[in-house]
C-alpha positions in Angstrom: 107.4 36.1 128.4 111.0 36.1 126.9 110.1 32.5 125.1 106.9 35.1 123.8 109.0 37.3 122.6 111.6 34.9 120.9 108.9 33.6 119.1 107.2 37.0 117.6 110.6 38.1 116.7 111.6 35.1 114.6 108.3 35.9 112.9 109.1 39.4 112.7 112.0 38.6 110.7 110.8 36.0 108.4 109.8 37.5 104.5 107.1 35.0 104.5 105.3 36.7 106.9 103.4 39.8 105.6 104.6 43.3 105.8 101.8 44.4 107.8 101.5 41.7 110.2 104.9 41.7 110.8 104.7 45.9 111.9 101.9 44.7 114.1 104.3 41.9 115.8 106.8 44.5 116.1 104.8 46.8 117.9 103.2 43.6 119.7 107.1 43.3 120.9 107.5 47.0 121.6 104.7 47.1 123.6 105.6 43.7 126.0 108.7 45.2 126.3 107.4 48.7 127.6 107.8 48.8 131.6 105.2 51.5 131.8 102.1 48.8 132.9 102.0 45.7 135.0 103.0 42.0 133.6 99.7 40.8 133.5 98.4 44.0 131.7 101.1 44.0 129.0 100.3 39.9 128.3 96.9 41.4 128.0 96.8 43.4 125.7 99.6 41.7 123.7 97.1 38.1 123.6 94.5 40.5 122.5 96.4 42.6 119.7 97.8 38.7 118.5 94.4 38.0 118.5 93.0 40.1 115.5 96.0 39.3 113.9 95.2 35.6 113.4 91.8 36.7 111.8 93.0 38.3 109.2 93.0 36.5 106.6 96.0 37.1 104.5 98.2 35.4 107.3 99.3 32.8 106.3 98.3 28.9 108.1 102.4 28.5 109.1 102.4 32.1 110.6 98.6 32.0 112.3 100.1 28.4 114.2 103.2 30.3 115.3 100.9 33.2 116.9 98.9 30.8 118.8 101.6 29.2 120.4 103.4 33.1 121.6 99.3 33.5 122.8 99.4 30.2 124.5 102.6 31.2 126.3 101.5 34.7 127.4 98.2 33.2 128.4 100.4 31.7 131.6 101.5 34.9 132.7 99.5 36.3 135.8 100.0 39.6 137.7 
């Protein structure tokens, strides 16, 4: 999960990522980082929120890559 994270930060704070998909990884962070539900839940939602961000399609091809890799790693994590 932390290697998750890492990676939605760095995009977080990159200015070629757009402002609104990068208050959508934030909150994507916020909410992985929120104790209040299980692991698995939190992966959950987070794959799924990551998700609709890829199809959007003012994200640039660099950042949509970089998204499914963070998906790919939370995709391992089981309750």
């Amino acid at each position: 999960m932390l290697k998750a994270i890492g990676t939605l930060q760095s995009m977080s704070e990159t200015s070629t990522t757009p402002r609104n998909i990068r208050k959508l990884i934030k909150d994507t962070i916020s909410s992985l980082q929120n104790d209040s539900s299980s692991l698995g839940v939190r992966a959950a939602n987070a794959i799924s929120t990551l998700d609709e961000i890829t199809q959007d399609p003012n994200i640039p091809s660099f950042s949509r890559v970089t998204i499914w890799s963070a998906v790919s790693t939370l995709e391992s994590i089981r309750d």
